[in-house]
VMD Tcl script that builds the backbone (N, CA, C; Angstrom):
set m [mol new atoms 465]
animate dup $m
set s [atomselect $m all]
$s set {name element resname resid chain x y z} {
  {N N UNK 1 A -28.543 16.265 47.008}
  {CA C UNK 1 A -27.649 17.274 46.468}
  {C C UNK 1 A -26.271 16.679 46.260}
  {N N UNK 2 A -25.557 17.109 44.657}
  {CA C UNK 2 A -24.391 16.685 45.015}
  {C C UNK 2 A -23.683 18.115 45.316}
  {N N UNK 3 A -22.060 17.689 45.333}
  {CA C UNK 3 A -21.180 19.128 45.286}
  {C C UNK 3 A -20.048 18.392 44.560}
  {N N UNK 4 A -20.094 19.555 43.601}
  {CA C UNK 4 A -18.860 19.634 42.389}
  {C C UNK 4 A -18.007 20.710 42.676}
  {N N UNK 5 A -17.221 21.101 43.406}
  {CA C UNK 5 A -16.431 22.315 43.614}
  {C C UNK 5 A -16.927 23.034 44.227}
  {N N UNK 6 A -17.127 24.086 43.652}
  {CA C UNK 6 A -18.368 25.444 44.252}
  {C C UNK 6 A -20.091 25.143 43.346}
  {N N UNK 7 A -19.886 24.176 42.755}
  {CA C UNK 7 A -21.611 24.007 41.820}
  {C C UNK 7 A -22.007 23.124 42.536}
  {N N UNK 8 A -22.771 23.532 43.140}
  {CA C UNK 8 A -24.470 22.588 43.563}
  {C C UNK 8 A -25.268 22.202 42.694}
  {N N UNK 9 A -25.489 20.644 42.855}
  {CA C UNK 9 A -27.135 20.748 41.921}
  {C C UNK 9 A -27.882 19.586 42.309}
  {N N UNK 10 A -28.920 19.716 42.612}
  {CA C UNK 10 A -29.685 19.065 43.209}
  {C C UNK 10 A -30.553 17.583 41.677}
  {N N UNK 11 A -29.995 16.276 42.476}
  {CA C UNK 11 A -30.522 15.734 41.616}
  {C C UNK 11 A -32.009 14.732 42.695}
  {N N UNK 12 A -32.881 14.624 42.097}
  {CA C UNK 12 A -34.243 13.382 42.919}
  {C C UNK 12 A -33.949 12.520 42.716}
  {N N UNK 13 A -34.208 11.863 44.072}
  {CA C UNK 13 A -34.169 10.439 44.669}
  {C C UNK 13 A -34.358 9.434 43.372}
  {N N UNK 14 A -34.935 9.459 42.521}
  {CA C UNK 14 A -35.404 8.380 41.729}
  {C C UNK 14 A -34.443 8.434 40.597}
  {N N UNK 15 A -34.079 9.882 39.954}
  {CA C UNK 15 A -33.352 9.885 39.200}
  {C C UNK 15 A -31.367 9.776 39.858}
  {N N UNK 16 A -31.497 9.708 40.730}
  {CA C UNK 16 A -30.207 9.313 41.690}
  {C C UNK 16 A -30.030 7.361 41.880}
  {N N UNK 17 A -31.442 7.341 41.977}
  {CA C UNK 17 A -31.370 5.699 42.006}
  {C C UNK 17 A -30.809 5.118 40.773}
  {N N UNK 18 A -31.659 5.327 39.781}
  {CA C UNK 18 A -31.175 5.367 38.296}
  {C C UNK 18 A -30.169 5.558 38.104}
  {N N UNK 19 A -29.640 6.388 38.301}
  {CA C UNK 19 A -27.627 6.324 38.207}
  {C C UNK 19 A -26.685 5.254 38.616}
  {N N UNK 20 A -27.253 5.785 40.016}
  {CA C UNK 20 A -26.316 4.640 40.556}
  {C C UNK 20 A -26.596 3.470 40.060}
  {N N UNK 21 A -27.824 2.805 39.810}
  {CA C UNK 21 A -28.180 1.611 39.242}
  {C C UNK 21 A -27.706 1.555 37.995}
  {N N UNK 22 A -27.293 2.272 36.933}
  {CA C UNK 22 A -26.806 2.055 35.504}
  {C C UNK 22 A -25.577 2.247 35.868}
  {N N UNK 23 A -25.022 2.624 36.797}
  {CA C UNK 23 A -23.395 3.026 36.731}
  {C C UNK 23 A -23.122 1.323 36.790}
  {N N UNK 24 A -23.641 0.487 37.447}
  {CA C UNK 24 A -23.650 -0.552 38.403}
  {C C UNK 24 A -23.697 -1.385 37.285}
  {N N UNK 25 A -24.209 -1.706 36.096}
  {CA C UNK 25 A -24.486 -2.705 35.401}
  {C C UNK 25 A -23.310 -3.194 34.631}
  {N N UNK 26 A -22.160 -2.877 34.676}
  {CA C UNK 26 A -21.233 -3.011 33.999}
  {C C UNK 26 A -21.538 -3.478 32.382}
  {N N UNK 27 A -21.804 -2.416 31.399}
  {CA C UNK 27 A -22.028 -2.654 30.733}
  {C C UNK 27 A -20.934 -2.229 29.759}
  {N N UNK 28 A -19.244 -2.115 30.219}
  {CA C UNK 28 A -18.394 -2.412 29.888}
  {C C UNK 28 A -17.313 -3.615 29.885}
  {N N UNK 29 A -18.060 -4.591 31.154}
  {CA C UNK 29 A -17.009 -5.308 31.209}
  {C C UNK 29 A -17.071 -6.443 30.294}
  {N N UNK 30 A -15.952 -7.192 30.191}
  {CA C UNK 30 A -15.932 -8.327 29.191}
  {C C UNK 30 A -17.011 -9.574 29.540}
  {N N UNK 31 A -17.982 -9.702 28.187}
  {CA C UNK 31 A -18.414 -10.824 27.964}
  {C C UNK 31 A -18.106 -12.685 28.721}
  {N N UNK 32 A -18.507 -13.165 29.444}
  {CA C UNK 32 A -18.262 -14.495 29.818}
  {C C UNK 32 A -17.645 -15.247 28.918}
  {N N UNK 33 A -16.740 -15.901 29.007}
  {CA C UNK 33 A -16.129 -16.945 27.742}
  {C C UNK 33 A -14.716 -16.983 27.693}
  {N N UNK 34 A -14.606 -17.936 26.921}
  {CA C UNK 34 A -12.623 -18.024 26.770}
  {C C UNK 34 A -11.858 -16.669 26.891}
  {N N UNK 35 A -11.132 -16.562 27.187}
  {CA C UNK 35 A -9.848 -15.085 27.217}
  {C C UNK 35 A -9.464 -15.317 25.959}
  {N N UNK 36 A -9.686 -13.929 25.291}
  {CA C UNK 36 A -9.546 -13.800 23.952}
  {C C UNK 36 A -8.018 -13.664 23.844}
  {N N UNK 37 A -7.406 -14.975 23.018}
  {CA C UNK 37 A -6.188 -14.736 22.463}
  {C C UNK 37 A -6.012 -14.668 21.196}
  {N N UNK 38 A -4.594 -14.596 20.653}
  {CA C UNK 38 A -4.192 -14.601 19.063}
  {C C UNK 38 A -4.354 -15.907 18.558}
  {N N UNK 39 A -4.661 -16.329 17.660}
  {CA C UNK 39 A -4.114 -17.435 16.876}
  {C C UNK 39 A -2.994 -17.839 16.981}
  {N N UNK 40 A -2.701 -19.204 17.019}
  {CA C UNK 40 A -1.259 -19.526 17.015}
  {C C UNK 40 A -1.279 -21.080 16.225}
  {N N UNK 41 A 0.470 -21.308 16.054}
  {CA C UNK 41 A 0.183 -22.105 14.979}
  {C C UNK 41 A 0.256 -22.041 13.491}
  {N N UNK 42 A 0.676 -20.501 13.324}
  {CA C UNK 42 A 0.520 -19.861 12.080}
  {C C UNK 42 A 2.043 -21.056 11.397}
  {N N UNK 43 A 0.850 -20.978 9.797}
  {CA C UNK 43 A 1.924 -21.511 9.137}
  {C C UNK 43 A 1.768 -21.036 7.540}
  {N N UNK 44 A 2.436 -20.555 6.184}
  {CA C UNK 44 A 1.943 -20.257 5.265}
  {C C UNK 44 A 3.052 -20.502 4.067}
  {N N UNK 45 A 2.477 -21.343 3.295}
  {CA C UNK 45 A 3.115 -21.353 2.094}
  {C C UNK 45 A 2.483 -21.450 0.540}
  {N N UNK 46 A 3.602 -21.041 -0.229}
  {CA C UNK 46 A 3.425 -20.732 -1.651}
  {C C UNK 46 A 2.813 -22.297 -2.652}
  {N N UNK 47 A 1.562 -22.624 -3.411}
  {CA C UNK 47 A 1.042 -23.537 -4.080}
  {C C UNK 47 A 1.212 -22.821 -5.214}
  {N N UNK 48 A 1.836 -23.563 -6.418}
  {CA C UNK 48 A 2.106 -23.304 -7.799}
  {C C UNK 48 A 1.170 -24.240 -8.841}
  {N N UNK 49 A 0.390 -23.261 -9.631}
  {CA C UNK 49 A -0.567 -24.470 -10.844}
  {C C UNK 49 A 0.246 -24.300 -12.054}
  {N N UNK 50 A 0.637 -25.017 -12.851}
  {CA C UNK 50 A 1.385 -24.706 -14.443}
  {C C UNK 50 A 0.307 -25.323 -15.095}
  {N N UNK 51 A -0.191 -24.618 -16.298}
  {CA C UNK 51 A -0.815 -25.485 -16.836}
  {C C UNK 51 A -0.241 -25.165 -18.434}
  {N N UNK 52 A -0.394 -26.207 -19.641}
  {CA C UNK 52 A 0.281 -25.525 -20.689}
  {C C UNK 52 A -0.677 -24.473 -21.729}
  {N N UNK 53 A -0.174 -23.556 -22.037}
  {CA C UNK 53 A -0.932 -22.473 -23.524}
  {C C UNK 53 A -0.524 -22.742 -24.629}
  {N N UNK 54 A -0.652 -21.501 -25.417}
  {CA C UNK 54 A -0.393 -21.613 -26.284}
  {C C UNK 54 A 0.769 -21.499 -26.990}
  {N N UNK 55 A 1.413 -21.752 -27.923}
  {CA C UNK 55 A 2.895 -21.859 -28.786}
  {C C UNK 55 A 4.091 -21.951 -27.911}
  {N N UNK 56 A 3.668 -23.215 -27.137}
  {CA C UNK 56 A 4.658 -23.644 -26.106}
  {C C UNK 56 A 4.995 -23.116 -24.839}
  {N N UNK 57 A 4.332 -22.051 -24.617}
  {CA C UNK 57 A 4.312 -21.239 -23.114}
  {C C UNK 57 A 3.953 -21.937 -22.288}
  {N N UNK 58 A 3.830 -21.755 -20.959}
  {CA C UNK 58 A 2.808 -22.397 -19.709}
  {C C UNK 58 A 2.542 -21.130 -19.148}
  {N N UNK 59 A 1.122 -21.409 -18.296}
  {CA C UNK 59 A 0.101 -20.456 -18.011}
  {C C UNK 59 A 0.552 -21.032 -16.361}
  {N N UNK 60 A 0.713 -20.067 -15.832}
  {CA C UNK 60 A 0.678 -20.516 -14.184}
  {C C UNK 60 A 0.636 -19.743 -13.222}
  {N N UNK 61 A -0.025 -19.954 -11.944}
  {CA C UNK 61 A -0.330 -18.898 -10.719}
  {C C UNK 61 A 0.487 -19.064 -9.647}
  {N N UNK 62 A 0.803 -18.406 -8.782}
  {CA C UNK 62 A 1.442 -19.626 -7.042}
  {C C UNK 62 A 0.452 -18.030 -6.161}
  {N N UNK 63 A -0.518 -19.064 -5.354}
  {CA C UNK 63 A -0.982 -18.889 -4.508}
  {C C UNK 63 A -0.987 -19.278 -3.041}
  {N N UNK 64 A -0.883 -18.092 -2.123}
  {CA C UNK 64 A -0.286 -18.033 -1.036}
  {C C UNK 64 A -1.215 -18.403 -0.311}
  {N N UNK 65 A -1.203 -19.270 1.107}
  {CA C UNK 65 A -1.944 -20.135 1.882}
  {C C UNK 65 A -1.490 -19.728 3.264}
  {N N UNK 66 A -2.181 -18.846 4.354}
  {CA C UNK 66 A -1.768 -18.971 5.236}
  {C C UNK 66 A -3.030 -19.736 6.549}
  {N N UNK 67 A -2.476 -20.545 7.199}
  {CA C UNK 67 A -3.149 -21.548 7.673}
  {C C UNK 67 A -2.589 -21.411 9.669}
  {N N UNK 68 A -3.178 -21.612 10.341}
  {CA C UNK 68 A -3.502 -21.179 11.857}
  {C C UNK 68 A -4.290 -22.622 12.314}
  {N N UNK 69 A -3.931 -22.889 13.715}
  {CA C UNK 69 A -4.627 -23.741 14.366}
  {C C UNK 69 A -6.196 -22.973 14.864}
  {N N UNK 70 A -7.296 -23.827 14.608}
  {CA C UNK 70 A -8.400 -23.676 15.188}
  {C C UNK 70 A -8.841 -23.205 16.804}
  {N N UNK 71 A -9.416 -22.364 17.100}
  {CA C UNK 71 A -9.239 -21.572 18.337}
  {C C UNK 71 A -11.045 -22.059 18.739}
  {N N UNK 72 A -10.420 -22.451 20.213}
  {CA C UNK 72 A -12.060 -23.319 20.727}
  {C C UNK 72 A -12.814 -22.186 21.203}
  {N N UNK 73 A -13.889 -22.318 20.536}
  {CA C UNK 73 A -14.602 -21.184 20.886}
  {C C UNK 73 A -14.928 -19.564 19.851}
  {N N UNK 74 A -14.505 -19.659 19.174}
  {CA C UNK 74 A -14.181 -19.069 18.005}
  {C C UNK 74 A -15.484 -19.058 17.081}
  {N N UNK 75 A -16.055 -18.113 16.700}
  {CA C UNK 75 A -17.295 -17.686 15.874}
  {C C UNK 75 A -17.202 -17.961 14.733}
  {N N UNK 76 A -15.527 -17.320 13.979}
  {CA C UNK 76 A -14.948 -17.032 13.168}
  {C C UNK 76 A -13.734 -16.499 13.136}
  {N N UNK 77 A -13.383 -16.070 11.836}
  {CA C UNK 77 A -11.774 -15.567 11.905}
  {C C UNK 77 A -11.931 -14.358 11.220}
  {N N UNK 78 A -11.331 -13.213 11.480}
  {CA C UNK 78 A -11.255 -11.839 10.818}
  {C C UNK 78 A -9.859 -11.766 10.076}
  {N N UNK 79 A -10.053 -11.789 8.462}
  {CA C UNK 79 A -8.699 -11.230 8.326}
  {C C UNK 79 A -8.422 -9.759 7.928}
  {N N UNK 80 A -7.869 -9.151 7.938}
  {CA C UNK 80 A -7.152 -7.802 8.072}
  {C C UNK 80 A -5.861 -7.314 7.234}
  {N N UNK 81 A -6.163 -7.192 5.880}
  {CA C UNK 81 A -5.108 -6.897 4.854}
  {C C UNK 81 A -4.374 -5.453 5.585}
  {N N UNK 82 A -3.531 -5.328 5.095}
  {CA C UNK 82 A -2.542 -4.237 5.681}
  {C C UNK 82 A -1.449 -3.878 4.365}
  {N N UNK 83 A -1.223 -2.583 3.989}
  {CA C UNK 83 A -0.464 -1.752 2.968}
  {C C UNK 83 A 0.416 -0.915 3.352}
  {N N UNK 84 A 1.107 0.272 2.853}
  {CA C UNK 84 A 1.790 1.452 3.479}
  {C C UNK 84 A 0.573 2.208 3.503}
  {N N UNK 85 A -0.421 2.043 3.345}
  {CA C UNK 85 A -1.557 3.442 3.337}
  {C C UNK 85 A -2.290 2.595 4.428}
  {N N UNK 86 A -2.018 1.228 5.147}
  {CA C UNK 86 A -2.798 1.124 6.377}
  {C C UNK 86 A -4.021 -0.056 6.473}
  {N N UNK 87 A -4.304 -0.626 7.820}
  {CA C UNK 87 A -5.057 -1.639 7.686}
  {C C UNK 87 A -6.382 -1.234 6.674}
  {N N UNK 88 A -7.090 -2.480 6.213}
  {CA C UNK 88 A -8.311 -2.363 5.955}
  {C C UNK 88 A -9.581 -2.206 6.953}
  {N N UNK 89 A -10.534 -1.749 7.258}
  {CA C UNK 89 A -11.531 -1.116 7.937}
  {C C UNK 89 A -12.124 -2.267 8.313}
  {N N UNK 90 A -12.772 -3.032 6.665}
  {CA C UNK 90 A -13.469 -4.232 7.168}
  {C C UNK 90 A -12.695 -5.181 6.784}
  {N N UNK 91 A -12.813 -6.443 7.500}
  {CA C UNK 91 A -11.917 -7.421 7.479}
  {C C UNK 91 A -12.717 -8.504 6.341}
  {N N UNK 92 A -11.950 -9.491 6.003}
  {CA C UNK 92 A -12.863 -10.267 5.792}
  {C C UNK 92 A -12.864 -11.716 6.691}
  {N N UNK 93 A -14.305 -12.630 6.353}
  {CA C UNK 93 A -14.241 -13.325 7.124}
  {C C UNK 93 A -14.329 -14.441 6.753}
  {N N UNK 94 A -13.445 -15.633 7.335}
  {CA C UNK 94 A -13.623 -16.921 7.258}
  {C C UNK 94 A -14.338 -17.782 8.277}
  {N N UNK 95 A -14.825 -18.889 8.068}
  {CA C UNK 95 A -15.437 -19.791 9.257}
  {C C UNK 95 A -14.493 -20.917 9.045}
  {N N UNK 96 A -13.170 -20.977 8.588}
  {CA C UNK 96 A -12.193 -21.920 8.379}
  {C C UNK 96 A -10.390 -21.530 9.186}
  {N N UNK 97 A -9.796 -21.518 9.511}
  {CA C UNK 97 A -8.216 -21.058 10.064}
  {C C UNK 97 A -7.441 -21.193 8.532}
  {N N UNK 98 A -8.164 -20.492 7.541}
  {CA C UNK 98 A -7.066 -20.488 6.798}
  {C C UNK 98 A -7.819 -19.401 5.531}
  {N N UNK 99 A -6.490 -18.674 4.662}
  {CA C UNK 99 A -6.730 -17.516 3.718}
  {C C UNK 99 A -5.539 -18.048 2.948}
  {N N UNK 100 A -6.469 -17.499 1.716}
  {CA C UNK 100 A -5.612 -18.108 0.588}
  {C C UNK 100 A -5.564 -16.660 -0.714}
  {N N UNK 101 A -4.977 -16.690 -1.346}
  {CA C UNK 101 A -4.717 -15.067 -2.056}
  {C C UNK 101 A -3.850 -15.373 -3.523}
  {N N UNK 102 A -3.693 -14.932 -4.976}
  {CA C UNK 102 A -3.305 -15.583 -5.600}
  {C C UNK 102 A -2.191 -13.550 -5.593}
  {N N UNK 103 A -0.868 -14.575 -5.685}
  {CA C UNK 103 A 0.280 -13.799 -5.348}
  {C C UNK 103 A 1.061 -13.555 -6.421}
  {N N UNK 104 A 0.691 -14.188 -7.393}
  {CA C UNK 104 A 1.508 -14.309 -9.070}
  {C C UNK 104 A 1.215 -14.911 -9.612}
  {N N UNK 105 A 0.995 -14.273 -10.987}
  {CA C UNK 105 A 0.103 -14.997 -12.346}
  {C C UNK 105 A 1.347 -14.969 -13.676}
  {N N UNK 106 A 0.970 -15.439 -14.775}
  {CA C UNK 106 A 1.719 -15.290 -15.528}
  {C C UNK 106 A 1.597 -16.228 -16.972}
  {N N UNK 107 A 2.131 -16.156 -18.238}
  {CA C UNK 107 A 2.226 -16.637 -18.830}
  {C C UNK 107 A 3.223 -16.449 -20.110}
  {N N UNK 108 A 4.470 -17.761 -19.881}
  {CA C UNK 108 A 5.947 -17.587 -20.273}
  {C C UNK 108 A 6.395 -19.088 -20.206}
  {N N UNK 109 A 7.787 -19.043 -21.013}
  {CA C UNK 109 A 8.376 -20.270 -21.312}
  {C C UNK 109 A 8.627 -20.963 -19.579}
  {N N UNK 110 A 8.379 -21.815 -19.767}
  {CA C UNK 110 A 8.901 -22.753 -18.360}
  {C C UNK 110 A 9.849 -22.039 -17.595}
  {N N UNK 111 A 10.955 -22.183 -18.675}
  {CA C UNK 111 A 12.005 -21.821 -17.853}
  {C C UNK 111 A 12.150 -20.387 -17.453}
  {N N UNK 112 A 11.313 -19.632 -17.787}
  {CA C UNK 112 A 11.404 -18.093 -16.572}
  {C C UNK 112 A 10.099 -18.476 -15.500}
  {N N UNK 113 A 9.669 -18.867 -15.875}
  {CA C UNK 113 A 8.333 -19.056 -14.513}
  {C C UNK 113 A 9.370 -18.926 -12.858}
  {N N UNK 114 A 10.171 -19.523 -12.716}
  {CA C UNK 114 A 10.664 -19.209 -11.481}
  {C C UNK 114 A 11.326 -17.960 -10.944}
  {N N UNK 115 A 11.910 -17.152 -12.180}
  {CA C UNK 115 A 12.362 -16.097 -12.276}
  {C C UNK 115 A 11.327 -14.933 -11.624}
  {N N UNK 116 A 10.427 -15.039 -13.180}
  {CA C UNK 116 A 8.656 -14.121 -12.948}
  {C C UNK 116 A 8.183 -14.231 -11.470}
  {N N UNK 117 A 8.160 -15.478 -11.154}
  {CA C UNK 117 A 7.118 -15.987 -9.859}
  {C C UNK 117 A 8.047 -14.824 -8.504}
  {N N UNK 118 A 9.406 -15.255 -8.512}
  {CA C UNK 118 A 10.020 -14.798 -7.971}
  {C C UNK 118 A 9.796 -13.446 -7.422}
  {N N UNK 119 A 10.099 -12.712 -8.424}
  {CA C UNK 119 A 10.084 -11.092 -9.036}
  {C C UNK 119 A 8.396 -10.930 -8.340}
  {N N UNK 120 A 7.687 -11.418 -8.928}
  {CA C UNK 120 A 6.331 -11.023 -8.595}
  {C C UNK 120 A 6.192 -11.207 -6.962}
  {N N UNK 121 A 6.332 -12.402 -6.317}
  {CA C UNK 121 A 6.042 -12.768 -5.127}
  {C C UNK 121 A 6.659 -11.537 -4.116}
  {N N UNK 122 A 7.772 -11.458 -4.417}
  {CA C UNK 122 A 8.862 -10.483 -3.636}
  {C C UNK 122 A 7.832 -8.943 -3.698}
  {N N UNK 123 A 7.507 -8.621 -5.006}
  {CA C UNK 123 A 6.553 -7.283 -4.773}
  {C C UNK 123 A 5.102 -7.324 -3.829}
  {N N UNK 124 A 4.759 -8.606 -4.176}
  {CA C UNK 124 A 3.461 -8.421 -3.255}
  {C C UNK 124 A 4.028 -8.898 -1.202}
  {N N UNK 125 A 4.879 -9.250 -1.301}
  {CA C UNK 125 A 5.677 -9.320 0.207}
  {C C UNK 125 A 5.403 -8.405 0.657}
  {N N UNK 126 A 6.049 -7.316 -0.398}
  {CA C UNK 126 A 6.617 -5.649 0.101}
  {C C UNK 126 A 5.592 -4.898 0.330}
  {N N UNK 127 A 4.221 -4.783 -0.458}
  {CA C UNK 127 A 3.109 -4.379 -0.263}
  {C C UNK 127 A 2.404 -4.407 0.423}
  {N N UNK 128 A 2.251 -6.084 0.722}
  {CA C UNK 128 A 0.740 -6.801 1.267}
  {C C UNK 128 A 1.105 -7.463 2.198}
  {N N UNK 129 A 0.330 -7.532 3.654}
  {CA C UNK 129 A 0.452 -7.971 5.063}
  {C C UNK 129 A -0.874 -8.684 5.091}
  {N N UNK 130 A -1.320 -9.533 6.395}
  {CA C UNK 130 A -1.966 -10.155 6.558}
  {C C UNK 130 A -2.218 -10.353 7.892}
  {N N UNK 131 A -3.375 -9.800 8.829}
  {CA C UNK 131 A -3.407 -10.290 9.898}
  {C C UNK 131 A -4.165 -10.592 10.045}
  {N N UNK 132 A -4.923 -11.399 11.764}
  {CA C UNK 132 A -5.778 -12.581 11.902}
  {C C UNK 132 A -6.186 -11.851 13.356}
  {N N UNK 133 A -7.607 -12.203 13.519}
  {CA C UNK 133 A -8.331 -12.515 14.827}
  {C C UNK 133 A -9.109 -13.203 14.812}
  {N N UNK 134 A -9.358 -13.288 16.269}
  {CA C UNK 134 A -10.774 -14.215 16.229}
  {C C UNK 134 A -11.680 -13.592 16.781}
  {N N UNK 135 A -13.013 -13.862 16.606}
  {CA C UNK 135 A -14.364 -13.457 16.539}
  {C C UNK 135 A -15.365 -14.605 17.345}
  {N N UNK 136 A -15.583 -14.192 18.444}
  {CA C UNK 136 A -16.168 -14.997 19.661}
  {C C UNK 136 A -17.475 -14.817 19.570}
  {N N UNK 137 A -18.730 -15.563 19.847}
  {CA C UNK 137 A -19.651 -15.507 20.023}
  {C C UNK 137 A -19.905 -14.451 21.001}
  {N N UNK 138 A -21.283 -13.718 20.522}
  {CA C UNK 138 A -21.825 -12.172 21.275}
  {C C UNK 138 A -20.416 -11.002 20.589}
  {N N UNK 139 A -20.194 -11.423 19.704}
  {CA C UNK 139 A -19.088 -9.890 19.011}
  {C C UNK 139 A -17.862 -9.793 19.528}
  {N N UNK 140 A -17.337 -10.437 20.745}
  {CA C UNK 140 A -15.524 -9.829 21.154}
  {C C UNK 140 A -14.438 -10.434 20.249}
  {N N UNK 141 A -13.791 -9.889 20.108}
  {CA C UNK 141 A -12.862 -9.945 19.431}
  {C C UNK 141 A -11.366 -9.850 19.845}
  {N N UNK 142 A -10.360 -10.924 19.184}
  {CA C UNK 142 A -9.377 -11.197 20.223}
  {C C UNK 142 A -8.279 -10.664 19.451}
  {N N UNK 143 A -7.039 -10.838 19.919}
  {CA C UNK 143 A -5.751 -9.461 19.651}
  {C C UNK 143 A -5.725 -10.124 18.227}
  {N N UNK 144 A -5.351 -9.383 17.173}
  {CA C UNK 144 A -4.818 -9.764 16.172}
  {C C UNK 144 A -3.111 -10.662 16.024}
  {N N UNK 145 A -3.400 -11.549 15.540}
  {CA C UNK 145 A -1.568 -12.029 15.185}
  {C C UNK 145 A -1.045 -11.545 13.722}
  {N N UNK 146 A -0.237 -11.169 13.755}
  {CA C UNK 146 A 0.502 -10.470 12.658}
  {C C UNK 146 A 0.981 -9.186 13.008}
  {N N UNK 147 A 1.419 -8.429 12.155}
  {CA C UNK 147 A 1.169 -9.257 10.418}
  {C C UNK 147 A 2.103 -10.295 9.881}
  {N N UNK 148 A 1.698 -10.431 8.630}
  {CA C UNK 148 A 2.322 -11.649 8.156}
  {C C UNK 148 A 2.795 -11.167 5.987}
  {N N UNK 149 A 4.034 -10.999 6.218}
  {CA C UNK 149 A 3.899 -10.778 4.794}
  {C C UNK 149 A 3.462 -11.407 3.766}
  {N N UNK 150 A 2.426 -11.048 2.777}
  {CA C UNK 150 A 1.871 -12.222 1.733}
  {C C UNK 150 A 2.924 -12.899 0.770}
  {N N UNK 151 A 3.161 -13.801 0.705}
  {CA C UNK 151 A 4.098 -14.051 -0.308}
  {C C UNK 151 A 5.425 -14.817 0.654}
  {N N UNK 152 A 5.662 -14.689 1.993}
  {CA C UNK 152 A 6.714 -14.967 2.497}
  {C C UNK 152 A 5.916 -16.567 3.203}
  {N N UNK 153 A 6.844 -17.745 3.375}
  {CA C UNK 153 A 6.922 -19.012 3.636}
  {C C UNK 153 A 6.876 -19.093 5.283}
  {N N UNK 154 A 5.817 -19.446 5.894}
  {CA C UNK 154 A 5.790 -19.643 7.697}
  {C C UNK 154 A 5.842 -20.752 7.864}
  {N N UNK 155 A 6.920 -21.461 8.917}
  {CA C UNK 155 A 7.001 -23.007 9.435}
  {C C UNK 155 A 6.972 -22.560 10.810}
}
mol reanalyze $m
mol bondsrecalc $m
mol representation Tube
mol addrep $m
């Protein structure tokens, strides 16, 4: 019998064993293995392609690179876009410490490309975040680092 206040209720020996025996299995506690930390190491910068078009324009992208030291033990890496309307649900995933994203496109005389690139990069900053975990063998998953604005330069 247990007692809950004034409620009695009688539970059997076997189904009492059973309890206590599943209470017992800790089938909350953390997985064996490294202590899940953040990535560190973060570093990210802007790669520019020019290539030339047509009636003297150039055609060109600068794509953003953000790059993290390798974490021992590590399954994978989760990344985690982030907006004003909020993280993404599913992440995506790399088996590499690094995400790459094309941050500004364009096609114009040379001499505004730095202007454009500019202008463009600065909007997707303001928008677009970037964060990181890692993904341990058997599913745990370790704190996220970030965010990280897309478009902004990490040393």
């Amino acid at each position: 019998m247990v007692g809950v206040g004034r409620l009695v209720v009688r539970i059997p020996a076997v189904a009492a064993t059973f309890v206590v025996a599943a209470a017992g299995c800790g089938g909350d506690s953390p997985e064996p293995g490294p202590k899940p930390r953040p990535v560190s190491g973060v570093q990210a910068e802007l790669r520019d392609t020019v290539t030339p078009a047509k009636n003297g324009l150039m055609s060109w992208k600068s794509t953003w690179e953000l790059r993290w030291r390798r974490v021992a033990g590590a399954r994978h890496y989760l990344v985690y876009t982030g907006t004003s309307e909020g993280d993404s649900k599913e992440p995506s995933v790399s088996s590499k410490p690094r995400f790459s994203i094309e941050v500004a496109n364009g096609v114009s005389p040379r001499s505004r490309i730095s202007t454009l690139r500019g202008q463009q990069v600065a909007l997707t900053a303001a928008q677009l975040t970037v964060s990181v975990a890692v993904r341990y063998p058997g599913g745990r998953i370790g704190p996220k680092a970030g965010p990280f604005a897309v478009g902004d330069p990490i040393r």
